[in-house]
Each structure stands twice: as C-alpha cells, then as structure tokens.
KOLLO-222997 format. One record per atom (N, C-alpha, C): residue number from 1; residue in one letter; x, y, z. Coordinates in nm, 3 decimals, decimal comma. Example, Ala and Ser with C-alpha at 12.3 -4.5 7.8 and 13.67 -1.06 7.14 Angstrom:
% residues 2
<node><pos>1</pos><code>A</code><xx>1,319</xx><yy>-0,569</yy><zz>0,780</zz></node>
<node><pos>1</pos><code>A</code><xx>1,230</xx><yy>-0,450</yy><zz>0,780</zz></node>
<node><pos>1</pos><code>A</code><xx>1,320</xx><yy>-0,330</yy><zz>0,780</zz></node>
<node><pos>2</pos><code>S</code><xx>1,285</xx><yy>-0,225</yy><zz>0,708</zz></node>
<node><pos>2</pos><code>S</code><xx>1,367</xx><yy>-0,106</yy><zz>0,714</zz></node>
<node><pos>2</pos><code>S</code><xx>1,290</xx><yy>0,003</yy><zz>0,787</zz></node>
***
This chain:
% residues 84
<node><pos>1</pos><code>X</code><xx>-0,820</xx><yy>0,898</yy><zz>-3,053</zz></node>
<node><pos>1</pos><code>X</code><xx>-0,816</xx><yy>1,040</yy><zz>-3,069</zz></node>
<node><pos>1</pos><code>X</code><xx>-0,867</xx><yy>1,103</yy><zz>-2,941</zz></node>
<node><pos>2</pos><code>X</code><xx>-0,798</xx><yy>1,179</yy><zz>-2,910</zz></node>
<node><pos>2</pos><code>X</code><xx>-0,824</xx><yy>1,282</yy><zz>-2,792</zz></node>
<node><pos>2</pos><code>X</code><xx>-0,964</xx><yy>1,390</yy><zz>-2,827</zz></node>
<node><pos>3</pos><code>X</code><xx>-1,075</xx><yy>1,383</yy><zz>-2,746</zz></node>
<node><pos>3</pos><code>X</code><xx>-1,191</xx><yy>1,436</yy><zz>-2,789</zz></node>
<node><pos>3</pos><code>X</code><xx>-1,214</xx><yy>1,526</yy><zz>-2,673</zz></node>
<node><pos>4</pos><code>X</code><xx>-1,279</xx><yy>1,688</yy><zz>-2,684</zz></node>
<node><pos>4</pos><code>X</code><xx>-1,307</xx><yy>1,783</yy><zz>-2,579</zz></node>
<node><pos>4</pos><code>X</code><xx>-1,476</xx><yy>1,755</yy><zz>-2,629</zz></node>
<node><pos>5</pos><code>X</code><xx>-1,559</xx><yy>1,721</yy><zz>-2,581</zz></node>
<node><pos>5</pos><code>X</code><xx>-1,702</xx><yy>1,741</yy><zz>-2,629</zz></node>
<node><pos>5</pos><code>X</code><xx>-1,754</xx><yy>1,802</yy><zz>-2,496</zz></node>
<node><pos>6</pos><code>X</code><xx>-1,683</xx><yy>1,817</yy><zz>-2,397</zz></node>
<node><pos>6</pos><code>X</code><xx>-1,749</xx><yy>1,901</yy><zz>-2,265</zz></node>
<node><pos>6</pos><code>X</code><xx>-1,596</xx><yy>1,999</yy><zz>-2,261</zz></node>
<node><pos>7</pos><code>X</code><xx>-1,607</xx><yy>2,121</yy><zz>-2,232</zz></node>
<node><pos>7</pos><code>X</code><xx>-1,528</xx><yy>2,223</yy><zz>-2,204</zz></node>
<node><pos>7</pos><code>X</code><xx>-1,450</xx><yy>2,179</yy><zz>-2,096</zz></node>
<node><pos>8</pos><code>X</code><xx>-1,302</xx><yy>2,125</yy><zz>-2,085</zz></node>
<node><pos>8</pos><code>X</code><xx>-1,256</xx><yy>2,051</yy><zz>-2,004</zz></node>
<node><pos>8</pos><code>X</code><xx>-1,249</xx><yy>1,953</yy><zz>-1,989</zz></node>
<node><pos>9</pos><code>X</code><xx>-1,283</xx><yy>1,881</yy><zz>-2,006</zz></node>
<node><pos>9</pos><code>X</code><xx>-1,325</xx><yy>1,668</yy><zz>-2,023</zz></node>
<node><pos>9</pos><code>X</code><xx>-1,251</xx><yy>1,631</yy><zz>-2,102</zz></node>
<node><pos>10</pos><code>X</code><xx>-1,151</xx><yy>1,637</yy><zz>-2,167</zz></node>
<node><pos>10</pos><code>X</code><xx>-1,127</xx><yy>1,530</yy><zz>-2,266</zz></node>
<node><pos>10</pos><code>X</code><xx>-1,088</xx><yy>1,409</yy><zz>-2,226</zz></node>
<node><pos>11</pos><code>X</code><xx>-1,134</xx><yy>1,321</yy><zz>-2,344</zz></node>
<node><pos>11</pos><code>X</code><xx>-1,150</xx><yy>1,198</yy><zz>-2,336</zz></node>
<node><pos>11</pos><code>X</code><xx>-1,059</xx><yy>1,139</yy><zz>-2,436</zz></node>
<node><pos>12</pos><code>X</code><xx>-1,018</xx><yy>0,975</yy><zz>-2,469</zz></node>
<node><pos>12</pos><code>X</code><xx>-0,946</xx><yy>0,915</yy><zz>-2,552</zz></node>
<node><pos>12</pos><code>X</code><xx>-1,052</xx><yy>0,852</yy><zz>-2,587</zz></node>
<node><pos>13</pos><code>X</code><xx>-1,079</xx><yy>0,870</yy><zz>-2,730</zz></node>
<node><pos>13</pos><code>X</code><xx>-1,196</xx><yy>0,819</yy><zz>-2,790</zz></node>
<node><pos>13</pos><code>X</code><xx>-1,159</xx><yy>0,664</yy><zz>-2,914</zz></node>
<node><pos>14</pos><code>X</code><xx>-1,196</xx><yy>0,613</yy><zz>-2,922</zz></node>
<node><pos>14</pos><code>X</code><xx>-1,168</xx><yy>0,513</yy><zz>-3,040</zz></node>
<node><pos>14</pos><code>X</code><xx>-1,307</xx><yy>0,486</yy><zz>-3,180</zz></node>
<node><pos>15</pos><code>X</code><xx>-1,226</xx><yy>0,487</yy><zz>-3,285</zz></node>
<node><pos>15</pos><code>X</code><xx>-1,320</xx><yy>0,442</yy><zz>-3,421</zz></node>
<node><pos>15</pos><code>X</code><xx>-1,300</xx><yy>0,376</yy><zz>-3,461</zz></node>
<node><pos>16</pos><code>X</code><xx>-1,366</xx><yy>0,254</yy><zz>-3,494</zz></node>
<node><pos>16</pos><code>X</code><xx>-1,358</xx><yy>0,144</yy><zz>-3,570</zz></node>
<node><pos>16</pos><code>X</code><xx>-1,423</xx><yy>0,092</yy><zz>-3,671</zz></node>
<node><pos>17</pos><code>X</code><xx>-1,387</xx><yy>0,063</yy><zz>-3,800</zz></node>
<node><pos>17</pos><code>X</code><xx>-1,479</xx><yy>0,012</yy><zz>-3,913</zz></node>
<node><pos>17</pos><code>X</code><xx>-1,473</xx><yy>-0,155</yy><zz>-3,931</zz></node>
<node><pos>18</pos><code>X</code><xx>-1,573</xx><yy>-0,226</yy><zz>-3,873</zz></node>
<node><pos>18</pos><code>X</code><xx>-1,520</xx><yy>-0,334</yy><zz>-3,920</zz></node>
<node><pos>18</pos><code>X</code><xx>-1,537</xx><yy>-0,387</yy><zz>-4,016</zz></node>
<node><pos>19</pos><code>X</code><xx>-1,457</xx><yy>-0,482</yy><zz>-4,045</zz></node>
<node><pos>19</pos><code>X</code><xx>-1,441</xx><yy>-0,566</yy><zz>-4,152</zz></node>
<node><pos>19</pos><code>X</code><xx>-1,548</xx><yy>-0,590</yy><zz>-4,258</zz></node>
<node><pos>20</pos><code>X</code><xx>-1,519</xx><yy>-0,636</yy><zz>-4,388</zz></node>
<node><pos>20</pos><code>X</code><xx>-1,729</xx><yy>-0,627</yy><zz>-4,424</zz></node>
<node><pos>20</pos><code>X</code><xx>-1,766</xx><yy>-0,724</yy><zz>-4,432</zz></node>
<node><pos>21</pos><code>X</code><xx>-1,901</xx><yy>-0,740</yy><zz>-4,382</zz></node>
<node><pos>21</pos><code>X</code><xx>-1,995</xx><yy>-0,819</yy><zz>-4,349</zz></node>
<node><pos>21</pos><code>X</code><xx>-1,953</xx><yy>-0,887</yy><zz>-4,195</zz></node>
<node><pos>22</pos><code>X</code><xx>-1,879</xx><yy>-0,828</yy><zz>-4,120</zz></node>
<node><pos>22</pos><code>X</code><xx>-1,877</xx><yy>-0,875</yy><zz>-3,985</zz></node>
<node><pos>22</pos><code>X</code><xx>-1,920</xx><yy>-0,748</yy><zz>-3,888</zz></node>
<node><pos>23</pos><code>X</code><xx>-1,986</xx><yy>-0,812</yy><zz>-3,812</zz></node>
<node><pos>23</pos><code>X</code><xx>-2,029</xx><yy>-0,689</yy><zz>-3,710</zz></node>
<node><pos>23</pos><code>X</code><xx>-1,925</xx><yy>-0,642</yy><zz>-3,590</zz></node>
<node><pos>24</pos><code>X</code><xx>-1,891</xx><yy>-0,602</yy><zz>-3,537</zz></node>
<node><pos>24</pos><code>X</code><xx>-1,762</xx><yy>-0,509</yy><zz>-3,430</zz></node>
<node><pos>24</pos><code>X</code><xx>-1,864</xx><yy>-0,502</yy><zz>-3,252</zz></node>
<node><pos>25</pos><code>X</code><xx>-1,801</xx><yy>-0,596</yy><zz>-3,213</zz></node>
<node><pos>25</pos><code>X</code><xx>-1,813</xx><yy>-0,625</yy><zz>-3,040</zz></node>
<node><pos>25</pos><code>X</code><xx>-1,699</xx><yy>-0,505</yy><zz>-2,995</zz></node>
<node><pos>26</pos><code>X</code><xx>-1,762</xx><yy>-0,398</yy><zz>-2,919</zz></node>
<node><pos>26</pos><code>X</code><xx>-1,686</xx><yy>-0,291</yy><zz>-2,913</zz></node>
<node><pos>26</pos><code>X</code><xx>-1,613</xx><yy>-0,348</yy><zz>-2,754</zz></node>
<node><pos>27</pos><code>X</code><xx>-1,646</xx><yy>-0,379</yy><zz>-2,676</zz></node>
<node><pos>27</pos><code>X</code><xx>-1,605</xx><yy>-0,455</yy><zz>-2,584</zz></node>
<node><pos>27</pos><code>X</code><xx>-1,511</xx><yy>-0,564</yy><zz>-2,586</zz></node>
<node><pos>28</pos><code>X</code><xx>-1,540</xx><yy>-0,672</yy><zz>-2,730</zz></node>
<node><pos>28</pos><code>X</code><xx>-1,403</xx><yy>-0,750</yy><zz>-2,698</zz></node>
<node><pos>28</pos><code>X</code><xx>-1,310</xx><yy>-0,664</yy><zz>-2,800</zz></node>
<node><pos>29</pos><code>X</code><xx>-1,306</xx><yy>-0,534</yy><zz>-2,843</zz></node>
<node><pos>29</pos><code>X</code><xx>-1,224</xx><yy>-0,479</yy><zz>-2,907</zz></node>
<node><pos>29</pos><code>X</code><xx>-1,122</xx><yy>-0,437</yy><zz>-2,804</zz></node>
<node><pos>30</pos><code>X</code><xx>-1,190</xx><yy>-0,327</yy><zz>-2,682</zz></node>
<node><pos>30</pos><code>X</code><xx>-1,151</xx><yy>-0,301</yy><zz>-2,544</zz></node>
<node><pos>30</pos><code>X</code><xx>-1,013</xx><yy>-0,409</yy><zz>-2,507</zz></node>
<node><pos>31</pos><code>X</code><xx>-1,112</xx><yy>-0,516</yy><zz>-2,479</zz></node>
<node><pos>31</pos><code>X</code><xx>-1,028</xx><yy>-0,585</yy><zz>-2,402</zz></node>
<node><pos>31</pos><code>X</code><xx>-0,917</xx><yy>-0,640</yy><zz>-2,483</zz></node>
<node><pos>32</pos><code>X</code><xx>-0,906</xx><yy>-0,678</yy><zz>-2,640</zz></node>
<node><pos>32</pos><code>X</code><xx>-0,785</xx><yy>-0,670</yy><zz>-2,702</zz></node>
<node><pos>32</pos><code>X</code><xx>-0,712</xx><yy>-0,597</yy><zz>-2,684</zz></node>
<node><pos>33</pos><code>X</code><xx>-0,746</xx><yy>-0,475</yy><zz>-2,712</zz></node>
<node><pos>33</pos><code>X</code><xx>-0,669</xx><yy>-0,345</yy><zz>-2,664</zz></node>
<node><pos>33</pos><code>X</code><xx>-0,576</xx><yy>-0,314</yy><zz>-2,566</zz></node>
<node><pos>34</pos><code>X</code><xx>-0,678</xx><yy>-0,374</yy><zz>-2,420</zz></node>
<node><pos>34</pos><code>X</code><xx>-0,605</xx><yy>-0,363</yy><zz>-2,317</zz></node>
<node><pos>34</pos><code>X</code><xx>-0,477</xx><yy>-0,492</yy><zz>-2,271</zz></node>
<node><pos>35</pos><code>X</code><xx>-0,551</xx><yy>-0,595</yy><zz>-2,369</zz></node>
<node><pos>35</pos><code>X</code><xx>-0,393</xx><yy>-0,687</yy><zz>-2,321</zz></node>
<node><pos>35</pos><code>X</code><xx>-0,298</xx><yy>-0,651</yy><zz>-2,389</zz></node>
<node><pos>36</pos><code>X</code><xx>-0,314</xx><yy>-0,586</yy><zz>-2,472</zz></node>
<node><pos>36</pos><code>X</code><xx>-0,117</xx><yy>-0,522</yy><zz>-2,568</zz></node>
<node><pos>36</pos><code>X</code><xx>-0,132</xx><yy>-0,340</yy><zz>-2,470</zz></node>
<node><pos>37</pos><code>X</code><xx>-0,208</xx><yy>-0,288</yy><zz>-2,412</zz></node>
<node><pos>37</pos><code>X</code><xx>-0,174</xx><yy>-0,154</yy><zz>-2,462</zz></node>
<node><pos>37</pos><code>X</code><xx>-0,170</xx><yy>-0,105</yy><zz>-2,296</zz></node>
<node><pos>38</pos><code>X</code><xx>-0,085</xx><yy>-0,006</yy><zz>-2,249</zz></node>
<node><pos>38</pos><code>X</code><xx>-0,104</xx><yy>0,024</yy><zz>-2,081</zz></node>
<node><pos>38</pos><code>X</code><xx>-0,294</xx><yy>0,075</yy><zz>-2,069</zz></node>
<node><pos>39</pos><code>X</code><xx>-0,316</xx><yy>0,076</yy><zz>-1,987</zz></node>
<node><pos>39</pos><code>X</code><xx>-0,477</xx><yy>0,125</yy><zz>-1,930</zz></node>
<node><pos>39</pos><code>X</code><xx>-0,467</xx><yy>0,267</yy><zz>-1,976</zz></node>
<node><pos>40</pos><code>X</code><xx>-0,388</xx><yy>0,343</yy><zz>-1,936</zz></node>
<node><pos>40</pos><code>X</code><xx>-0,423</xx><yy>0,500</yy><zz>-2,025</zz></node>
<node><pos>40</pos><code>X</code><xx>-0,406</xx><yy>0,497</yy><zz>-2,179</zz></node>
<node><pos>41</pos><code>X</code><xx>-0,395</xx><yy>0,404</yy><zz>-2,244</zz></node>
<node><pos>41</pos><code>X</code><xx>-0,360</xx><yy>0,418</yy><zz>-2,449</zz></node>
<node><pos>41</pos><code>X</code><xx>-0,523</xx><yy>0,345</yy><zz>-2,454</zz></node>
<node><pos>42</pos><code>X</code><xx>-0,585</xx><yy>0,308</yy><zz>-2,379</zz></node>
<node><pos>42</pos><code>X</code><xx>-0,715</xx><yy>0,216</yy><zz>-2,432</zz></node>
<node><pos>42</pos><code>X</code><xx>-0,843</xx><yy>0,302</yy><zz>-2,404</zz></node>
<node><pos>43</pos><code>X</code><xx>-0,922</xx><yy>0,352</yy><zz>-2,561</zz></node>
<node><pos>43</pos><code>X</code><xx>-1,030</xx><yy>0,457</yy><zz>-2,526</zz></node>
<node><pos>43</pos><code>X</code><xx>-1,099</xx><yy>0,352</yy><zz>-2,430</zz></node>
<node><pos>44</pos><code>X</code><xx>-1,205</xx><yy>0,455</yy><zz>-2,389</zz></node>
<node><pos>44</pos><code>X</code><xx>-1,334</xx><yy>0,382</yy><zz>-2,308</zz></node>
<node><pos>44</pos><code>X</code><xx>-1,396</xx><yy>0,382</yy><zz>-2,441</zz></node>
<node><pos>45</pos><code>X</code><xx>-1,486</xx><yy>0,473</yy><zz>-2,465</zz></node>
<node><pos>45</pos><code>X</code><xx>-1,530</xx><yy>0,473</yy><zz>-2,600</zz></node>
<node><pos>45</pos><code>X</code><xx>-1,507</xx><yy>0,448</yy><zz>-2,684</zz></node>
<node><pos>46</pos><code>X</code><xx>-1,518</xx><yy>0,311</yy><zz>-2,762</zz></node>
<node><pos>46</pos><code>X</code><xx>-1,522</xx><yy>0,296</yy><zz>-2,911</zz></node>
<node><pos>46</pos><code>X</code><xx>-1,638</xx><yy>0,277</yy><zz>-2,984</zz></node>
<node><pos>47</pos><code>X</code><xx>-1,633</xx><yy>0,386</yy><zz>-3,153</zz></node>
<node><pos>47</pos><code>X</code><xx>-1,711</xx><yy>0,415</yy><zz>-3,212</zz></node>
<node><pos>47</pos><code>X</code><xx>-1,731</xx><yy>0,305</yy><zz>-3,342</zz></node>
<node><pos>48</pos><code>X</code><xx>-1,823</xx><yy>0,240</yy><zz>-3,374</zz></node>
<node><pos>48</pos><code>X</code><xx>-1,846</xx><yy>0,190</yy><zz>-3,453</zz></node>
<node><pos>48</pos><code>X</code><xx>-1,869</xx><yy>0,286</yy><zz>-3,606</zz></node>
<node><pos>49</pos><code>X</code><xx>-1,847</xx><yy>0,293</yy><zz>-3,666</zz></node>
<node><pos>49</pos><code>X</code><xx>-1,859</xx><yy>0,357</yy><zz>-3,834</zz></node>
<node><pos>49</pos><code>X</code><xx>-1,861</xx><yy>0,289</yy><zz>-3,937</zz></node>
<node><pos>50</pos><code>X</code><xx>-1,938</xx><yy>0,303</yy><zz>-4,044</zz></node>
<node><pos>50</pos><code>X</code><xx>-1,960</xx><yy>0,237</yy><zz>-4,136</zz></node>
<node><pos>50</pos><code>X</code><xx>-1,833</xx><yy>0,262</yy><zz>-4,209</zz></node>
<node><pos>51</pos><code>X</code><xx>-1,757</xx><yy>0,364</yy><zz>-4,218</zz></node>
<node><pos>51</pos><code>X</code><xx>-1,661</xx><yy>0,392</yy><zz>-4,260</zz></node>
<node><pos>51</pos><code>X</code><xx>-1,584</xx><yy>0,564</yy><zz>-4,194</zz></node>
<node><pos>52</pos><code>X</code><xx>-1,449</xx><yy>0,563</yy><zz>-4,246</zz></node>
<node><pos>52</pos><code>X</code><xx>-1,403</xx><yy>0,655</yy><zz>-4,171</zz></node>
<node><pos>52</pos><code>X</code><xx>-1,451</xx><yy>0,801</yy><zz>-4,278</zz></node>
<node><pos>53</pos><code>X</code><xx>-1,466</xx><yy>0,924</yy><zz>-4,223</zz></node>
<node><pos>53</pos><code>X</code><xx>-1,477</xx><yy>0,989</yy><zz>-4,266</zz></node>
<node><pos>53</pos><code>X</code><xx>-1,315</xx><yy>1,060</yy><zz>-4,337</zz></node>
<node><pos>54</pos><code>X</code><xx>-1,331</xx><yy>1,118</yy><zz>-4,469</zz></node>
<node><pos>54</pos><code>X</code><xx>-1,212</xx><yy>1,161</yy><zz>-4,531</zz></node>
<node><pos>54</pos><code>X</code><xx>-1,199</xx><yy>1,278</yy><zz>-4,565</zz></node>
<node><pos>55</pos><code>X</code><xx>-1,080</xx><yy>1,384</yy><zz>-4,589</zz></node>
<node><pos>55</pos><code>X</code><xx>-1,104</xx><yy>1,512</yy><zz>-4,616</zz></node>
<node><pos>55</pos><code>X</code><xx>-1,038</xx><yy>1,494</yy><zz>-4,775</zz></node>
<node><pos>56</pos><code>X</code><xx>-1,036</xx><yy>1,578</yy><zz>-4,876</zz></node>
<node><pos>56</pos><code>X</code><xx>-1,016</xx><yy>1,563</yy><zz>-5,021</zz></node>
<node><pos>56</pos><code>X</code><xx>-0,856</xx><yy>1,544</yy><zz>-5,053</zz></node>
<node><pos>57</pos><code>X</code><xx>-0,787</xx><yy>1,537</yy><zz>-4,916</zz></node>
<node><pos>57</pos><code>X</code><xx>-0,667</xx><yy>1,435</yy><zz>-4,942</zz></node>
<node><pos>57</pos><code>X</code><xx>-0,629</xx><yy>1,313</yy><zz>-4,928</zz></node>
<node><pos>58</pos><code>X</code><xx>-0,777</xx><yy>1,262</yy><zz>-4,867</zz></node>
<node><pos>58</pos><code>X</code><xx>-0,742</xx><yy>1,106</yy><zz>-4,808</zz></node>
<node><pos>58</pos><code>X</code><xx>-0,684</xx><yy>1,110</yy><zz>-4,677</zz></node>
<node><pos>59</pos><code>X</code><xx>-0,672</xx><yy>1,201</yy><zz>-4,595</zz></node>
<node><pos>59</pos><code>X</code><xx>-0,670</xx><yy>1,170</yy><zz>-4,470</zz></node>
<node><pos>59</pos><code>X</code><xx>-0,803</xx><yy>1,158</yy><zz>-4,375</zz></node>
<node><pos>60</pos><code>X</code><xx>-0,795</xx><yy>1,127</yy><zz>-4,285</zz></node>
<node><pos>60</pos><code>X</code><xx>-0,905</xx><yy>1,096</yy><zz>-4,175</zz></node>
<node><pos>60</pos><code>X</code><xx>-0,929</xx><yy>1,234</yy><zz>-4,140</zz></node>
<node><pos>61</pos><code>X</code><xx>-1,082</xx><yy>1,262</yy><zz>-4,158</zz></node>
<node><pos>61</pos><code>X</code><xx>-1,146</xx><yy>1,439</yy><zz>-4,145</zz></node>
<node><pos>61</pos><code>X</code><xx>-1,163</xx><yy>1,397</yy><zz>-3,961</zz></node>
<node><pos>62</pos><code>X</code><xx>-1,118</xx><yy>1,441</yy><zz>-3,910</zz></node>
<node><pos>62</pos><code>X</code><xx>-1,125</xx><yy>1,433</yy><zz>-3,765</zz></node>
<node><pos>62</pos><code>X</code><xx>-1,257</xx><yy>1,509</yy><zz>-3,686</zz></node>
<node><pos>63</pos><code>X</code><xx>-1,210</xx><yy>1,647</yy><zz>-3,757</zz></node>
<node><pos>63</pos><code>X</code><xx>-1,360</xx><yy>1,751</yy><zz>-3,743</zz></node>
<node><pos>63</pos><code>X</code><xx>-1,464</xx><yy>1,643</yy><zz>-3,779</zz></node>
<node><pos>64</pos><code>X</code><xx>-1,514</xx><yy>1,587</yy><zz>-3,880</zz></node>
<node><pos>64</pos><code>X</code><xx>-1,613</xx><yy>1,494</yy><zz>-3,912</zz></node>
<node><pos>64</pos><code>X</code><xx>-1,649</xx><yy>1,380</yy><zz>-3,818</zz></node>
<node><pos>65</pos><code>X</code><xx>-1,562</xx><yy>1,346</yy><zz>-3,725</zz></node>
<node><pos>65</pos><code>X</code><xx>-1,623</xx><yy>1,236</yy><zz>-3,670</zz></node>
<node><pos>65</pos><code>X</code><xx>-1,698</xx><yy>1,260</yy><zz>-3,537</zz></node>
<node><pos>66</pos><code>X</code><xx>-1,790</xx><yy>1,145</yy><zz>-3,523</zz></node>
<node><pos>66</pos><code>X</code><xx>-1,924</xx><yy>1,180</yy><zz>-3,443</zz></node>
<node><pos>66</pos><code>X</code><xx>-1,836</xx><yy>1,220</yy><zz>-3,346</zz></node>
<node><pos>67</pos><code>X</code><xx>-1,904</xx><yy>1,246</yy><zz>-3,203</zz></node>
<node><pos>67</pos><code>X</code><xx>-1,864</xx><yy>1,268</yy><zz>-3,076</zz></node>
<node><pos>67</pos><code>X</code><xx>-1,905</xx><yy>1,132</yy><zz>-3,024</zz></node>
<node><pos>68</pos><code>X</code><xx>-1,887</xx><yy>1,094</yy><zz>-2,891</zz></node>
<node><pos>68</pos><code>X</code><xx>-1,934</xx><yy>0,964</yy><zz>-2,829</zz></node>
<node><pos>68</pos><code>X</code><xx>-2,110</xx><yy>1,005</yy><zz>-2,790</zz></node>
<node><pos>69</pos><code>X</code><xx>-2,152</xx><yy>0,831</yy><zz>-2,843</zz></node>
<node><pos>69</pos><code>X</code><xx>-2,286</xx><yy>0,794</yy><zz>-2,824</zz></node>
<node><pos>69</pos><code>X</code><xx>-2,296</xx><yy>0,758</yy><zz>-2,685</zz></node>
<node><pos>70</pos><code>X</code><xx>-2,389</xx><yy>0,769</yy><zz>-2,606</zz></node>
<node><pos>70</pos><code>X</code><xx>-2,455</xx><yy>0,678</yy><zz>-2,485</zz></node>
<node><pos>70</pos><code>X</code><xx>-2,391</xx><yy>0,513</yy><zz>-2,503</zz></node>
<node><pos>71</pos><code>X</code><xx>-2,467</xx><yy>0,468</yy><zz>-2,611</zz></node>
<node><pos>71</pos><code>X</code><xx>-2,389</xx><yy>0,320</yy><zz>-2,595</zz></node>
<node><pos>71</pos><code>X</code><xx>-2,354</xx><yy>0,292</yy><zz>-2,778</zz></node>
<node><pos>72</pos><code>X</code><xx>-2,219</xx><yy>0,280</yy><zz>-2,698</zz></node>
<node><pos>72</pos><code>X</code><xx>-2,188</xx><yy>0,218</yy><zz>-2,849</zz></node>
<node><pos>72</pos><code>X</code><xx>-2,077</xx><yy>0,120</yy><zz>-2,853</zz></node>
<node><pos>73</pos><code>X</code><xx>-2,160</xx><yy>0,042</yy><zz>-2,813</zz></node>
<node><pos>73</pos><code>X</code><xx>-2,182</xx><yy>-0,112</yy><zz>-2,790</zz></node>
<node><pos>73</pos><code>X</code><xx>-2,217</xx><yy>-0,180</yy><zz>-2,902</zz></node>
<node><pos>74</pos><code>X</code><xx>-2,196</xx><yy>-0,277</yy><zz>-2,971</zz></node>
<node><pos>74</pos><code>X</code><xx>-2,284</xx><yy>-0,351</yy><zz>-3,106</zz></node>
<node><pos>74</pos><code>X</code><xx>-2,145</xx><yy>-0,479</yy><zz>-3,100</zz></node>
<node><pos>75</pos><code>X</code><xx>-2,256</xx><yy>-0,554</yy><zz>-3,040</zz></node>
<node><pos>75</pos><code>X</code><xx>-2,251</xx><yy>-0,726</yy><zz>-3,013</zz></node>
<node><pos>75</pos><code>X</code><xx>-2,199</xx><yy>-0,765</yy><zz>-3,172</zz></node>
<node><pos>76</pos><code>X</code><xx>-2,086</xx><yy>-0,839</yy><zz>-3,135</zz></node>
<node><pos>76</pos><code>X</code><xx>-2,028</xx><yy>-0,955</yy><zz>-3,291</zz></node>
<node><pos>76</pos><code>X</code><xx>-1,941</xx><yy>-1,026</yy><zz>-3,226</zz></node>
<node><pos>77</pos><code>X</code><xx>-1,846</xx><yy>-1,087</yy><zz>-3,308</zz></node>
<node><pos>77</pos><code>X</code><xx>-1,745</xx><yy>-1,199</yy><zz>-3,273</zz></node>
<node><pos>77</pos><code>X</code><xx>-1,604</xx><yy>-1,146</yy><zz>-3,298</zz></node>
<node><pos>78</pos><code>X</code><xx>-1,619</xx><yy>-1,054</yy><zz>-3,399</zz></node>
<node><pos>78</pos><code>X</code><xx>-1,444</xx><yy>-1,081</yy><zz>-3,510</zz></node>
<node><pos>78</pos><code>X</code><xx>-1,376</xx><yy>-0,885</yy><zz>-3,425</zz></node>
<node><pos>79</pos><code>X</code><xx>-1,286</xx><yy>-0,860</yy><zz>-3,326</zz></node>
<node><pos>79</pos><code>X</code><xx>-1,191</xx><yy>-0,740</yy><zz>-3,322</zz></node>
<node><pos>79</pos><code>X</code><xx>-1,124</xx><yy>-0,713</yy><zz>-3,458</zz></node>
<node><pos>80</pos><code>X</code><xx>-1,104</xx><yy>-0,777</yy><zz>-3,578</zz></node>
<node><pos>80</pos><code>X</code><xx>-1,059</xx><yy>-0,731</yy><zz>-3,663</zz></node>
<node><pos>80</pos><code>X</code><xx>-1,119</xx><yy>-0,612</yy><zz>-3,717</zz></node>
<node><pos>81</pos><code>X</code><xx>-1,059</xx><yy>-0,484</yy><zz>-3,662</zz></node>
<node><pos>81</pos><code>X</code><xx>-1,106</xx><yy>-0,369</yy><zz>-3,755</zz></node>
<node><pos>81</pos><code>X</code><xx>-0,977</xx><yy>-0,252</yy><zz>-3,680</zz></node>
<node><pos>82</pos><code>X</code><xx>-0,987</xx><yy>-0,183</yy><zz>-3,775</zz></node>
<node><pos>82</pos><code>X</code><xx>-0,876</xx><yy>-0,059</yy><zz>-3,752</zz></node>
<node><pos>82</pos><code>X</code><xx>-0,926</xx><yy>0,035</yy><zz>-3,629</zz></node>
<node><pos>83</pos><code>X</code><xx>-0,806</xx><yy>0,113</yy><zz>-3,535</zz></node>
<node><pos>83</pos><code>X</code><xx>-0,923</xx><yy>0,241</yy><zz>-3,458</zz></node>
<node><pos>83</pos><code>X</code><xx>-0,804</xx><yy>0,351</yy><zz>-3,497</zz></node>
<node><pos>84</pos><code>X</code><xx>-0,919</xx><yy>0,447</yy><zz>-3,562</zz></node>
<node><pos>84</pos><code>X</code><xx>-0,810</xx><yy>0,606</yy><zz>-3,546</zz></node>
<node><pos>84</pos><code>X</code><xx>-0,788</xx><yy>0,683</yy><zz>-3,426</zz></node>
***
C-alpha cells in the first residue's frame, strides 16, 4: 500500500500476518519478494500485525493501519504470510 505519513514522501509500505505460531523475518520476506517482483513493487517497509485490521464489511480498514515503525524487523524462519 502506498503510504503519505510525511506531506510528500510516499512510500510503498507492506503488512504481513504471519502464519500462527510462526514468527515473520521481515527481511527474508523482502528478499522473497524481490526475486519474483521488479525493485519498485517491493515495500522497504514491512509491517508485522497480529492481524489485519477490518472495516464492518470485511475488507482491509486501510485508514486503520499503523504507519511505519523505526524497525520492524522481527527475526523467524517461515515468509509464509500474506502482505496488503
């Protein structure tokens, strides 16, 4: 998702929930990413979430999701998880 959190800046942001009971290496998510996807489709930022936020139709509340953290980074093994 395309994110303005500075007036002018936008960024390509990524969210990911992973799998349960596996933790989400936001870095080897990246680099999955980047071997299928050109260098501009791959956020820098990906967000870890316990889950996606929803609006009362079941779509993804976009307004609701954080902005990018300093590091959000969180060390695991398994890329299996979705990014909106």
């Amino acid at each position: 998702m395309v994110r303005e959190d500075r007036p002018g800046v936008k960024q390509l942001v990524g969210y990911a929930v992973p799998a349960a009971g596996a933790e989400l290496d936001t870095e080897e998510l990246r680099r999955w990413a980047g071997d299928r996807l050109p260098d501009y489709m791959v956020p820098r930022p990906i967000i870890a979430l316990d889950t996606l936020p929803l609006t009362t139709n079941g779509k993804v509340d976009q307004k609701a999701l954080p902005a990018q953290r300093r590091s959000s980074s969180v060390s695991s093994s398994a890329p299996a998880a979705g990014t909106a």
